[in-house]
VEXLUM-624522 format. One record per residue (C-alpha): x, y, z; residue in one letter; residue number from 1. Coordinates in pm, 1 decimal, m for minus. Layout:
BEGIN
<east=X; north=Y; up=Z; aa=a; i=NUM> .
...
// end
This chain:
BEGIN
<east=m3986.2; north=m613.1; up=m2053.3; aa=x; i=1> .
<east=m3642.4; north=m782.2; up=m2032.5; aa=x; i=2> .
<east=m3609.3; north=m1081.8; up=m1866.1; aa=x; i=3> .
<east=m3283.9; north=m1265.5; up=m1726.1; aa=x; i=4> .
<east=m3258.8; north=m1653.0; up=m1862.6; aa=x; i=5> .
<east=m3194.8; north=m1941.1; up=m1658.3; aa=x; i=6> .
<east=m2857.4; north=m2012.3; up=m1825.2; aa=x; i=7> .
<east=m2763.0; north=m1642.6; up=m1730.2; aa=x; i=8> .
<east=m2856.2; north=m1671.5; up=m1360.0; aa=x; i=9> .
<east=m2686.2; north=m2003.1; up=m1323.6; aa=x; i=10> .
<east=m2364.3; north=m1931.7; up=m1508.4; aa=x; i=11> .
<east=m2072.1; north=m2044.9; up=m1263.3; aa=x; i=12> .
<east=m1842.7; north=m1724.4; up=m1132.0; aa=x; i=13> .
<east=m1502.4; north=m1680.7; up=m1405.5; aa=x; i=14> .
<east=m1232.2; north=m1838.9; up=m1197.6; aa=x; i=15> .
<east=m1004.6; north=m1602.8; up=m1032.9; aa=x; i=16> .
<east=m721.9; north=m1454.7; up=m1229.3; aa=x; i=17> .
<east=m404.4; north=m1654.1; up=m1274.9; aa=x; i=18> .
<east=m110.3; north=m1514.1; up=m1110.0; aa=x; i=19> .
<east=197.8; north=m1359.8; up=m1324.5; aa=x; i=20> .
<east=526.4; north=m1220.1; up=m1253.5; aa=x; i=21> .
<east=566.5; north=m1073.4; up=m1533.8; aa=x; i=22> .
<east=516.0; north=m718.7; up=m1446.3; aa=x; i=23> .
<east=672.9; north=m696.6; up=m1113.8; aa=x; i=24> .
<east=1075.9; north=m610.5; up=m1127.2; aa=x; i=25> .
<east=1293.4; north=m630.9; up=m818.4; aa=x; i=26> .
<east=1580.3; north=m297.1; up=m718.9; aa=x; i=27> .
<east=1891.7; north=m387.9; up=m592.8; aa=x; i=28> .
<east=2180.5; north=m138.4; up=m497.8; aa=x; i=29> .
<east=2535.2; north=m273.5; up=m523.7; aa=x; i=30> .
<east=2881.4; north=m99.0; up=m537.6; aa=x; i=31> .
<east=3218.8; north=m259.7; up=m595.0; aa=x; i=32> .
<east=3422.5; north=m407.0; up=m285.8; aa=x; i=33> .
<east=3700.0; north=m325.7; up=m412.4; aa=x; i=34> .
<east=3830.3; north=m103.2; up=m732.3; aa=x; i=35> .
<east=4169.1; north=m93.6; up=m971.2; aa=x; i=36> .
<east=4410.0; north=257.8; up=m1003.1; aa=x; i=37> .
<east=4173.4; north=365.0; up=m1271.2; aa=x; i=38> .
<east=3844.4; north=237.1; up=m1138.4; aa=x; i=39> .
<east=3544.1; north=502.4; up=m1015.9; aa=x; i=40> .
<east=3324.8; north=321.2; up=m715.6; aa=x; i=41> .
<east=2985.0; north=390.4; up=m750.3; aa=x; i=42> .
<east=2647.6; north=269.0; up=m604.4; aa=x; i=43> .
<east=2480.3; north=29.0; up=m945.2; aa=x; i=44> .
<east=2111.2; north=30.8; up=m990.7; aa=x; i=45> .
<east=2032.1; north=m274.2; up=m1057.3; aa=x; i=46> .
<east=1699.7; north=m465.5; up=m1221.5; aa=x; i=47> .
<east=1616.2; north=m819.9; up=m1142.9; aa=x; i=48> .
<east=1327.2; north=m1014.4; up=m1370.0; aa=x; i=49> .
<east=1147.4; north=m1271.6; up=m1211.6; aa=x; i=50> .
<east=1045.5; north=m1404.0; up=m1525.2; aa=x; i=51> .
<east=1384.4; north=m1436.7; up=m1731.3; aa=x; i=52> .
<east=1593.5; north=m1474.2; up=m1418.7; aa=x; i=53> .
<east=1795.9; north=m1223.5; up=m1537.5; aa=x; i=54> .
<east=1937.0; north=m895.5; up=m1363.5; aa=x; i=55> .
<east=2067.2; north=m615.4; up=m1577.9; aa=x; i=56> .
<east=2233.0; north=m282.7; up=m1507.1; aa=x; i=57> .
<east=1985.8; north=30.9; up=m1534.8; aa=x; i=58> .
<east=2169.8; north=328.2; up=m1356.3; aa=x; i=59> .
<east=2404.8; north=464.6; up=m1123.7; aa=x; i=60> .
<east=2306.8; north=672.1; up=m815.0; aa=x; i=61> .
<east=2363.4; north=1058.6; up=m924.8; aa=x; i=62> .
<east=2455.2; north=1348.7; up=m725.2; aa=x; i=63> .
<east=2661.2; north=1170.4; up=m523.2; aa=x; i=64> .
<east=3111.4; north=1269.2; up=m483.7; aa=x; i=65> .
<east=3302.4; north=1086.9; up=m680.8; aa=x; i=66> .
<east=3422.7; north=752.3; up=m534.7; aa=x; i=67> .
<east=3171.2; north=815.7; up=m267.7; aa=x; i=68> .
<east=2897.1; north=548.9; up=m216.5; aa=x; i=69> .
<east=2585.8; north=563.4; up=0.3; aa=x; i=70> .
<east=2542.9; north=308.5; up=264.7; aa=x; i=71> .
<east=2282.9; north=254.0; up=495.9; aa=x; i=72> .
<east=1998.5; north=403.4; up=323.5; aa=x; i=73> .
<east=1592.9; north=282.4; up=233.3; aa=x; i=74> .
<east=1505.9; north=190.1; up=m126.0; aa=x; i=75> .
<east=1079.6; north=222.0; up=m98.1; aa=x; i=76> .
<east=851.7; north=186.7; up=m429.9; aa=x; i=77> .
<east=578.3; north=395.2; up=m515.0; aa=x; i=78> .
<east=392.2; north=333.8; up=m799.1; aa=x; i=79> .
<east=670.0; north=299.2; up=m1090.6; aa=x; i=80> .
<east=946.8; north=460.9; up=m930.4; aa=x; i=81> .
<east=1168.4; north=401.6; up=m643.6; aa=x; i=82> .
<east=1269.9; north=604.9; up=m349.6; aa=x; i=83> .
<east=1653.7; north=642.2; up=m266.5; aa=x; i=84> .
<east=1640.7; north=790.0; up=128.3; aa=x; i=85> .
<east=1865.5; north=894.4; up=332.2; aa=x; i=86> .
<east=2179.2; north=668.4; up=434.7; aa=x; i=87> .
<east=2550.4; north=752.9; up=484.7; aa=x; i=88> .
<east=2807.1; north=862.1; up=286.4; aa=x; i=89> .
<east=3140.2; north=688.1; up=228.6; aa=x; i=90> .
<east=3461.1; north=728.8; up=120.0; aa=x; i=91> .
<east=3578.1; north=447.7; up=m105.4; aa=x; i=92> .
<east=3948.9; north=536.3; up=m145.8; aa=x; i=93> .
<east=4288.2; north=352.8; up=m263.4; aa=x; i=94> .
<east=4567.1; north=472.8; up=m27.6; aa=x; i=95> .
<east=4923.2; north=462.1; up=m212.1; aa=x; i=96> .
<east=5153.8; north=177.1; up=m207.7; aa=x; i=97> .
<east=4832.9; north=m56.6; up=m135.5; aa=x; i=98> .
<east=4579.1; north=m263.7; up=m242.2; aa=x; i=99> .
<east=4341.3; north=m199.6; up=41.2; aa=x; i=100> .
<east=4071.1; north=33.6; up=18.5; aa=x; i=101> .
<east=3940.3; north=152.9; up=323.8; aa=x; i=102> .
<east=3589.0; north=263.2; up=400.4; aa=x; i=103> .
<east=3532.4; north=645.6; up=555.4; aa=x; i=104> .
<east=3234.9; north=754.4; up=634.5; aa=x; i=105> .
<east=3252.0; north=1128.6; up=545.9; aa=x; i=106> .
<east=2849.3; north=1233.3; up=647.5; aa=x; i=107> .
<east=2478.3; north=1100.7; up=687.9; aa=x; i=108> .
<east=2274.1; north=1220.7; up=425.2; aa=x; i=109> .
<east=1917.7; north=1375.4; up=426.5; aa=x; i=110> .
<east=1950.3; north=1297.7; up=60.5; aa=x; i=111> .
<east=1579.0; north=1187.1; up=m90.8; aa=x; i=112> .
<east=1614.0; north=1050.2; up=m467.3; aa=x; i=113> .
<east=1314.0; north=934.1; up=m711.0; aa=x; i=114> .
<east=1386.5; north=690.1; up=m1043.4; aa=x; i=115> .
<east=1121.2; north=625.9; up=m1222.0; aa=x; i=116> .
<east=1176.4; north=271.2; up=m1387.6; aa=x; i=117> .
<east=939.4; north=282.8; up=m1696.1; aa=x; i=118> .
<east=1149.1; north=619.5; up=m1788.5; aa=x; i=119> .
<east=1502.5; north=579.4; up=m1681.8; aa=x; i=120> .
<east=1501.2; north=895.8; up=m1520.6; aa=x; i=121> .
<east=1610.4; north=1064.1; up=m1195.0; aa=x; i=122> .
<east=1463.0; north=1365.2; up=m1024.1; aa=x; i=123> .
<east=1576.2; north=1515.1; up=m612.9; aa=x; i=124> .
<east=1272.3; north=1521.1; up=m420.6; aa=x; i=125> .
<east=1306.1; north=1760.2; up=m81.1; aa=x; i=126> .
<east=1537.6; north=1664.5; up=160.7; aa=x; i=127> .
<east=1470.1; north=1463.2; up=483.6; aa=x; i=128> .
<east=1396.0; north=1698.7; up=782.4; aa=x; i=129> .
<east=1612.0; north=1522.8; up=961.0; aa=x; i=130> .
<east=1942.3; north=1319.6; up=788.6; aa=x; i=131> .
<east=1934.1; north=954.5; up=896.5; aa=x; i=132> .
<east=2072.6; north=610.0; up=848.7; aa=x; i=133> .
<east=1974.3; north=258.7; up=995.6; aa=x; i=134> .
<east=1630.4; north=354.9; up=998.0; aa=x; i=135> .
<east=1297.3; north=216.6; up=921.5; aa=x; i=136> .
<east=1108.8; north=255.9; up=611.4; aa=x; i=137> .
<east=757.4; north=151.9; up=464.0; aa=x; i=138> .
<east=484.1; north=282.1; up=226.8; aa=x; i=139> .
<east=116.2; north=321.2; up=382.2; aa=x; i=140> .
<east=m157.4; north=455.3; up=177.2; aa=x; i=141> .
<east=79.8; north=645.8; up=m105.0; aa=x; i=142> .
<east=280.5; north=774.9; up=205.4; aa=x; i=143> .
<east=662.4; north=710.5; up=306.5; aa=x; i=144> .
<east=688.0; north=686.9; up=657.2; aa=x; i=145> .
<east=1067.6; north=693.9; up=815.2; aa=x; i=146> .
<east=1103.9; north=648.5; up=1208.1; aa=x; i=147> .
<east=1407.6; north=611.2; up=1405.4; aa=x; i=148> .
<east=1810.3; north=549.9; up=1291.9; aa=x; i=149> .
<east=2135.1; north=797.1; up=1352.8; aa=x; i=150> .
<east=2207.2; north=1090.3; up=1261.3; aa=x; i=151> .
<east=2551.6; north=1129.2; up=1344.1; aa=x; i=152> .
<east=2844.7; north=999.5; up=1213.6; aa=x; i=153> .
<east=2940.0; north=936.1; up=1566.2; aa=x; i=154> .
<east=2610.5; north=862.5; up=1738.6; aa=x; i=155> .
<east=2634.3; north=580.6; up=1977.3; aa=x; i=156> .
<east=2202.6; north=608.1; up=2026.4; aa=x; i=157> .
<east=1923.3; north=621.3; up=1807.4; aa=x; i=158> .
<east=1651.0; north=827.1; up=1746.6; aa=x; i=159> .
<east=1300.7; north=843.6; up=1789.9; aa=x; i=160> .
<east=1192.4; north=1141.6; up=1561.1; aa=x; i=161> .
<east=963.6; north=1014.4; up=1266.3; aa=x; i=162> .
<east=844.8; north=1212.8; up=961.7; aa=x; i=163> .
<east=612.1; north=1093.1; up=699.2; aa=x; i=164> .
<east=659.8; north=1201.8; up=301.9; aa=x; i=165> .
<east=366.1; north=1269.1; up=37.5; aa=x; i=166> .
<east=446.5; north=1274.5; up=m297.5; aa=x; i=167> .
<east=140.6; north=1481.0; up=m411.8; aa=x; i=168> .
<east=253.5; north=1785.6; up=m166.6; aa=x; i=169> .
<east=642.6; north=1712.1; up=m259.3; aa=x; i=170> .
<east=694.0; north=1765.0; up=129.1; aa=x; i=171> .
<east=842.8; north=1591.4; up=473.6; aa=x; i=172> .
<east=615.7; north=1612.9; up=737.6; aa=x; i=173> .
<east=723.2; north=1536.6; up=1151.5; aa=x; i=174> .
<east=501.4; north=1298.5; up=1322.6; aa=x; i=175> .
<east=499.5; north=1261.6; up=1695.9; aa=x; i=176> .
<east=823.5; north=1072.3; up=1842.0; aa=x; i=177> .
<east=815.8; north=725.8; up=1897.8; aa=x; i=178> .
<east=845.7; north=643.2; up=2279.4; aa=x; i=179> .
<east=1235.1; north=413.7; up=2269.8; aa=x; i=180> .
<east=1516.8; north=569.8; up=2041.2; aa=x; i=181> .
<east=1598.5; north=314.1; up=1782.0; aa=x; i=182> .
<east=1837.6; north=234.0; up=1541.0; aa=x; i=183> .
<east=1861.9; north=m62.2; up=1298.6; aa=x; i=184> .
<east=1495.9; north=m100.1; up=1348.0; aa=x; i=185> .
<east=1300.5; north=m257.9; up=1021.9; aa=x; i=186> .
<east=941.9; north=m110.7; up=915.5; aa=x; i=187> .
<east=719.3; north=m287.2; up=751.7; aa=x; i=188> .
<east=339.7; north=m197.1; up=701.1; aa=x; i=189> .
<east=98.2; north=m465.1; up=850.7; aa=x; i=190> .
<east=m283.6; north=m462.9; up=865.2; aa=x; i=191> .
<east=m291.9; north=m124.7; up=719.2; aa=x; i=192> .
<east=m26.5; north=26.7; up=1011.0; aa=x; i=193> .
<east=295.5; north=143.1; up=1039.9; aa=x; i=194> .
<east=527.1; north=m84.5; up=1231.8; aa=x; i=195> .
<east=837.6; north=m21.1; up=1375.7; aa=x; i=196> .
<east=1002.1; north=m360.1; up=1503.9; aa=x; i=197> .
<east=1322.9; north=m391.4; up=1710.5; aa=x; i=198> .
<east=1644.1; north=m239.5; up=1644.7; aa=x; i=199> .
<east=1955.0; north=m132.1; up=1910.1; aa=x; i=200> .
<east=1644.0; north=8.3; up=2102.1; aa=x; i=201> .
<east=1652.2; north=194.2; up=2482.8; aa=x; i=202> .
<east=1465.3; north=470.7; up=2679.9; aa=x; i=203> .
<east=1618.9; north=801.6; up=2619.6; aa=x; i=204> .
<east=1672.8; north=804.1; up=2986.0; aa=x; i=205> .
<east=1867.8; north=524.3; up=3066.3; aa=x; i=206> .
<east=2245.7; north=489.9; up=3048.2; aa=x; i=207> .
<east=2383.7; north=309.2; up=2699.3; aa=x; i=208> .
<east=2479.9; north=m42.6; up=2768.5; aa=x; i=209> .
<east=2548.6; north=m242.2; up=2467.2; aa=x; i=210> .
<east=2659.5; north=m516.5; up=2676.4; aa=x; i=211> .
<east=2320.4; north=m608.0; up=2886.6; aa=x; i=212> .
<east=1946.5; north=m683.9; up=2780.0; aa=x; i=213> .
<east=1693.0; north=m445.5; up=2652.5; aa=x; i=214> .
<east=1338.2; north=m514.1; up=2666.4; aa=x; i=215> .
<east=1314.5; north=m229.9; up=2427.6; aa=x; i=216> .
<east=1518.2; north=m409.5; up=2156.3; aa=x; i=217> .
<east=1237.7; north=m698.3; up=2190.3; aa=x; i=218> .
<east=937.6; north=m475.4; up=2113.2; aa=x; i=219> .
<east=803.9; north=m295.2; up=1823.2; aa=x; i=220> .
<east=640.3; north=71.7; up=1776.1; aa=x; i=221> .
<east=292.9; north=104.5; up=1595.0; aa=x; i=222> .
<east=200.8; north=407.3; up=1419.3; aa=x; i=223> .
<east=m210.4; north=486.3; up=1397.9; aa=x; i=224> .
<east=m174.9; north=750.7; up=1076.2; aa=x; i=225> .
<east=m588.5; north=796.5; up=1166.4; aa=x; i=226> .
<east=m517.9; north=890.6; up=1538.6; aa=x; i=227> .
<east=m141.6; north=1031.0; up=1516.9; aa=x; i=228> .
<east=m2.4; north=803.5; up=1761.7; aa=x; i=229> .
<east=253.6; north=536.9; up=1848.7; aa=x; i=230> .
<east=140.6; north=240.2; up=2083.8; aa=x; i=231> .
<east=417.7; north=20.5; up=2205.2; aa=x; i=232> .
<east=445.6; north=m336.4; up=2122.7; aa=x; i=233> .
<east=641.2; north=m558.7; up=2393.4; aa=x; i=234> .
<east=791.6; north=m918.6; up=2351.1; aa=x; i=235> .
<east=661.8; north=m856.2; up=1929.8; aa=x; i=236> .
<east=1061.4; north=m938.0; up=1791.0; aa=x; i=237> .
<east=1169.1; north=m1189.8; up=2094.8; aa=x; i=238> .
<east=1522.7; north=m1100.3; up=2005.9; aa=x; i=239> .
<east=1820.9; north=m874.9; up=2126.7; aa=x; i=240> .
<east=1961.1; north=m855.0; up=1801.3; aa=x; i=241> .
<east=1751.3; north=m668.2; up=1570.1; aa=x; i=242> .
<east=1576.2; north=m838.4; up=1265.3; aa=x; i=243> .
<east=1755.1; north=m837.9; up=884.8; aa=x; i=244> .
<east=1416.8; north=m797.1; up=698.6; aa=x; i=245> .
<east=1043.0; north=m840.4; up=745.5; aa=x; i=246> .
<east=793.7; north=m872.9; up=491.8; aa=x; i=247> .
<east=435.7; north=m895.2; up=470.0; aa=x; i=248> .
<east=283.7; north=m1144.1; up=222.4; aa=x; i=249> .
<east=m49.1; north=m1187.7; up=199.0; aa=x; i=250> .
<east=m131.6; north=m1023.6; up=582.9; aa=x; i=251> .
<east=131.9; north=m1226.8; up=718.7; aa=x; i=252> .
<east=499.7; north=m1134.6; up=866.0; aa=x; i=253> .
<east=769.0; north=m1304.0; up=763.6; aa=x; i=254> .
<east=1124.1; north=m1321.0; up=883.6; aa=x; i=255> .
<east=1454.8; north=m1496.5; up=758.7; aa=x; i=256> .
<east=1752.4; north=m1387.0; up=1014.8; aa=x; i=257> .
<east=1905.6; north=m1073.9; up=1198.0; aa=x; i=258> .
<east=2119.5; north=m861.4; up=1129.2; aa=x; i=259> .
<east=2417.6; north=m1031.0; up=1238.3; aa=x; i=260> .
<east=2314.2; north=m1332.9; up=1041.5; aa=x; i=261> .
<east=2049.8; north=m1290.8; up=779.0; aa=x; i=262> .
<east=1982.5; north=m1665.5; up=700.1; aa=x; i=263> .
<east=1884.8; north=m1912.7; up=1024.6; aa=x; i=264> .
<east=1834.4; north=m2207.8; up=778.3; aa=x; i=265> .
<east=1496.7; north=m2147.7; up=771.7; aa=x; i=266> .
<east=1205.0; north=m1873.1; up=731.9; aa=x; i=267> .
<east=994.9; north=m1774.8; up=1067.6; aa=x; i=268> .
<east=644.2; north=m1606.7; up=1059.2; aa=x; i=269> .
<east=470.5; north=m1390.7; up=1324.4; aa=x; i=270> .
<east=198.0; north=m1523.3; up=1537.2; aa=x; i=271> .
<east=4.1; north=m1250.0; up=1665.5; aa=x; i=272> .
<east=m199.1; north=m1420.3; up=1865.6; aa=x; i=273> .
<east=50.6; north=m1604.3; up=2108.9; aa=x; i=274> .
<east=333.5; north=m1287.6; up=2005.6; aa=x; i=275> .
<east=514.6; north=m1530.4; up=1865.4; aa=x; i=276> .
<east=777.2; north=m1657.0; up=1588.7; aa=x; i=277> .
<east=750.0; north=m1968.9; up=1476.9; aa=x; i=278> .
<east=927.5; north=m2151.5; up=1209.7; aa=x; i=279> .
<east=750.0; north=m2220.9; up=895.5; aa=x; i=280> .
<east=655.3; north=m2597.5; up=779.8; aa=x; i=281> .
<east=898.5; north=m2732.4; up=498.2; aa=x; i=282> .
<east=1130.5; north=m2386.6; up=492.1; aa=x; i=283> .
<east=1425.5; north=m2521.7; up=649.6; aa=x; i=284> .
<east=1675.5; north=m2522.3; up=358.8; aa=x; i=285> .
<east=2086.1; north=m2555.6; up=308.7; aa=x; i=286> .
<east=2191.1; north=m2410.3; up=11.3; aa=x; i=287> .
<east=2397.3; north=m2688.0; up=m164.8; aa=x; i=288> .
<east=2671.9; north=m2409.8; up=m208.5; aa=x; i=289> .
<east=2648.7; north=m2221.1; up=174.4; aa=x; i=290> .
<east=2984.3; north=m2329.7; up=250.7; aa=x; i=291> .
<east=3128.3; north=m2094.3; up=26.1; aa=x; i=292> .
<east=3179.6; north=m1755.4; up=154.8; aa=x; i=293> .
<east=2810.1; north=m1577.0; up=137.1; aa=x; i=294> .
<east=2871.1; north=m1172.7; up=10.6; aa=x; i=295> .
<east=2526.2; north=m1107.8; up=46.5; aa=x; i=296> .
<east=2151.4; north=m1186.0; up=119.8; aa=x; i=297> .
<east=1835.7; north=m961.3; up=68.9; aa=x; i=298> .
<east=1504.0; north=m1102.8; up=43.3; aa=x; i=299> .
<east=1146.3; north=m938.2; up=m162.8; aa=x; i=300> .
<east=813.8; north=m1086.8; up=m225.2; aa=x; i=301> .
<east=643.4; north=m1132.5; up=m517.1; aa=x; i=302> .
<east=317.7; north=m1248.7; up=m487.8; aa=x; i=303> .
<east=337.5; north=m1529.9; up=m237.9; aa=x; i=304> .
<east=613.8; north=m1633.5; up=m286.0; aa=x; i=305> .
<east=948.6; north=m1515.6; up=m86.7; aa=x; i=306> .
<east=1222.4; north=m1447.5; up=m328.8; aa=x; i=307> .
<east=1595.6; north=m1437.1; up=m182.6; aa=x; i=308> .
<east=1924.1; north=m1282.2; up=m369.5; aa=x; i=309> .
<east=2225.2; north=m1433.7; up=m265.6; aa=x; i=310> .
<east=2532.8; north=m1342.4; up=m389.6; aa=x; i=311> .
<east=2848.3; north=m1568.3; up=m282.4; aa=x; i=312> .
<east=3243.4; north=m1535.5; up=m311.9; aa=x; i=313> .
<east=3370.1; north=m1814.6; up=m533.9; aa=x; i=314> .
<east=3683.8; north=m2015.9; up=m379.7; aa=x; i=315> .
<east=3867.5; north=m2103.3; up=m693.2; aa=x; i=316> .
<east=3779.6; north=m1739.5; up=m845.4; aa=x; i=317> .
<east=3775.7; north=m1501.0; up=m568.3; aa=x; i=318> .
<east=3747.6; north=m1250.2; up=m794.4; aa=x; i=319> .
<east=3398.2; north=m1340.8; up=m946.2; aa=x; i=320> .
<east=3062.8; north=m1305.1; up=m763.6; aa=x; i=321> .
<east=2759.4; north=m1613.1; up=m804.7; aa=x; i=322> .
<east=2477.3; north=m1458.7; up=m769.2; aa=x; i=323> .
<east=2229.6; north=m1709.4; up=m689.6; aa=x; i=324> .
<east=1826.1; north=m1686.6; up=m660.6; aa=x; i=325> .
<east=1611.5; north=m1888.4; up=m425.2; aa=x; i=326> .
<east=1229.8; north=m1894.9; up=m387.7; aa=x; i=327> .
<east=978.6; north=m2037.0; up=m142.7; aa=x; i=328> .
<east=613.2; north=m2075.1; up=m188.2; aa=x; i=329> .
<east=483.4; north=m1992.5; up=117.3; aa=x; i=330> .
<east=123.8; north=m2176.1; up=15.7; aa=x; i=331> .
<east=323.9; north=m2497.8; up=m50.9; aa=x; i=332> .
<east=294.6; north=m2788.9; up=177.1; aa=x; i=333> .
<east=537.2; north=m2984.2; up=22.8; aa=x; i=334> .
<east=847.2; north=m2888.9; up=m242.7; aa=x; i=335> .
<east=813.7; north=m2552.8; up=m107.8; aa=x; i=336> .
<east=1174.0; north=m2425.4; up=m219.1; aa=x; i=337> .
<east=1339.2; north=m2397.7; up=m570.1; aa=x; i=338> .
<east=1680.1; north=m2281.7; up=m685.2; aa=x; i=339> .
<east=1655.1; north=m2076.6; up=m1027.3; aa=x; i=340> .
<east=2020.9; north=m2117.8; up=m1245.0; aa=x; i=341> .
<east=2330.7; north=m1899.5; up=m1057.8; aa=x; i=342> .
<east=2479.7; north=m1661.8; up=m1222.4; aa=x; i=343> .
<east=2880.7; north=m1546.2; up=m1269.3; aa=x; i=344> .
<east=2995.2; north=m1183.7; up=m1239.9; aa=x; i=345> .
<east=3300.7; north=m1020.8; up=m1248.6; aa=x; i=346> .
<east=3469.5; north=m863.5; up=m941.5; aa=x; i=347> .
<east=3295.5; north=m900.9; up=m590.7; aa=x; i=348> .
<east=3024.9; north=m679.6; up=m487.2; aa=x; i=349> .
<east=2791.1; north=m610.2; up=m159.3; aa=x; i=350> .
<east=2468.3; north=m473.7; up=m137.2; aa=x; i=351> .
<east=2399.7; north=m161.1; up=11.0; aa=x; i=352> .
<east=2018.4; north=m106.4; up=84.3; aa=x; i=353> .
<east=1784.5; north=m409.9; up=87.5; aa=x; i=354> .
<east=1591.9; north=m446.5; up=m235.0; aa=x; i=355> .
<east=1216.2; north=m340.9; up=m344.3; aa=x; i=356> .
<east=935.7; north=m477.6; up=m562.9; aa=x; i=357> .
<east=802.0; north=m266.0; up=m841.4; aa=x; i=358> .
<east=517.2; north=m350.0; up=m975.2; aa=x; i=359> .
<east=465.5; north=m184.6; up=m1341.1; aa=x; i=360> .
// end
């Protein structure tokens, strides 16, 4: 009979993998702030590797009117492609005898586009049961959940409809209302649920008053996918103003702003146990060029690491963009930040969906 050794049964456990960006690709939509006579505006796919520091052009948004660009909408990654949902249509146009070009918002679209990065290719997946924008978004188990937003172009309230999408069946299907219509609410999937957090928030009951404190804007909704239900979450944002982003690295929330200023000067992470924000050690951070005039700031992690695109207005050359790229190690306990080289582009852009991860 075979026997094991007692080198074999001894040998020491391989050490755990080393981590790499290499395969992991972040999806940013831009579109032009401004255009010339001759100029089409468009919403720009565009690709950002973590391990060149490079971003590069991959596609345009299709089936949209021409000099029309989306606004408002999710980006979500499945697998190797990327979901383009919902959002708001607008009307980018020059008006004669000026150089202004105002923005019209024409409709909300129920819109739901797939691009498959490995292929380059685009393909309409059905349509949202309900058009939306300012909503939350997140993946759980191979699923896209959506929950709350507008609908209308002139909507002063939220929503609290939700629908969930499966990519095997091709189809939208509703889920049970949330209990507080919402709108500029962030989702983000946490301990293997769907969470709903913040947003312009209130009871469908009471009257709309922008002007005086919500509890409702404080809390978040959780989704149980097992039991079909929302639970509400009081006190879980702390804030009237809804949050910019949220991200979950490594079973742990973390925040950067709101959505009327995305960067605090530092990065905050949840406490669930006191229901808390708190700031992070060693992630308070000034830019050395913040005091120019910031275009743009979306944030994506990558491992554990926090990764955040910033894309500023030059003084001397208002017509260029510097894109700039800022990490944080959120294992670090000291040196946690690093600024990778900026970059120059032509004309000024802004962003128009936060970006998403693809891992290939």
């Amino acid at each position: 009979m075979g026997s094991i050794s007692s080198q074999q049964r001894s040998a020491s456990p391989s050490p755990p993998p080393v981590f790499s960006s290499s395969r992991y690709r972040v999806i940013a939509a831009f579109c032009p702030k401004e255009a010339g006579p001759s100029t089409n505006v468009f919403n720009c796919i565009q690709c950002y590797n973590p391990c060149n520091n490079t971003w590069e052009h991959v596609s345009f948004i299709p089936n949209l009117r021409e000099n029309h660009v989306l606004k408002g909408f999710v980006m979500v990654s499945l697998g190797e492609s990327v979901y383009v949902i919902g959002g708001r249509l607008w009307n980018k146009r020059k008006p004669r005898e000026s150089n202004e070009i105002p923005d019209v918002d024409v409709e909300v679209s129920a819109l739901v586009l797939r691009y498959n990065i490995r292929l380059n290719k685009w393909s309409k997946c059905a349509s949202l049961g309900t058009p939306r924008y300012d909503f939350a978004c997140c993946v759980c188990n191979d699923k896209i959940y959506v929950a709350g937003g507008k609908s209308g172009l002139n909507s002063t309230r939220g929503m609290t409809s939700a629908e969930v999408y499966d990519p095997v069946t091709g189809r939208w299907t509703d889920l049970p209302s949330m209990s507080t219509l919402r709108y500029k609410c962030v989702g983000v999937t946490w301990q293997g649920q769907i969470y709903v957090v913040g947003g312009f928030a209130e009871k469908d009951d009471s009257v709309p008053n922008m002007l005086t404190f919500s509890p409702q804007r404080c809390s978040a909704e959780v989704f149980h996918a097992g039991a079909e239900k929302w639970d509400l979450e009081a006190g879980m944002w702390q804030l009237d103003v809804p949050p910019n982003q949220i991200v979950d690295v490594d079973g742990k929330l973390f925040s950067s702003g709101d959505c009327l200023n995305p960067w605090k000067g530092h990065i905050e992470a949840y406490d669930e146990n006191l229901n808390m924000w708190t700031e992070v050690d060693g992630s308070r951070f000034n830019p050395p060029i913040s005091a120019m005039e910031r275009l743009y700031l979306t944030m994506a992690p990558i491992g554990t690491q926090l990764y955040f695109f910033a894309g500023y207005r030059k003084a001397e050359e208002p017509t260029k963009t510097l894109s700039v790229v800022y990490i944080f190690d959120t294992l670090a306990t000291v040196d946690a930040w690093r600024s990778l080289e900026p970059t120059e582009e032509e004309g000024e852009k802004e962003i128009c969906s936060h970006c998403c991860v693809v891992q290939l």
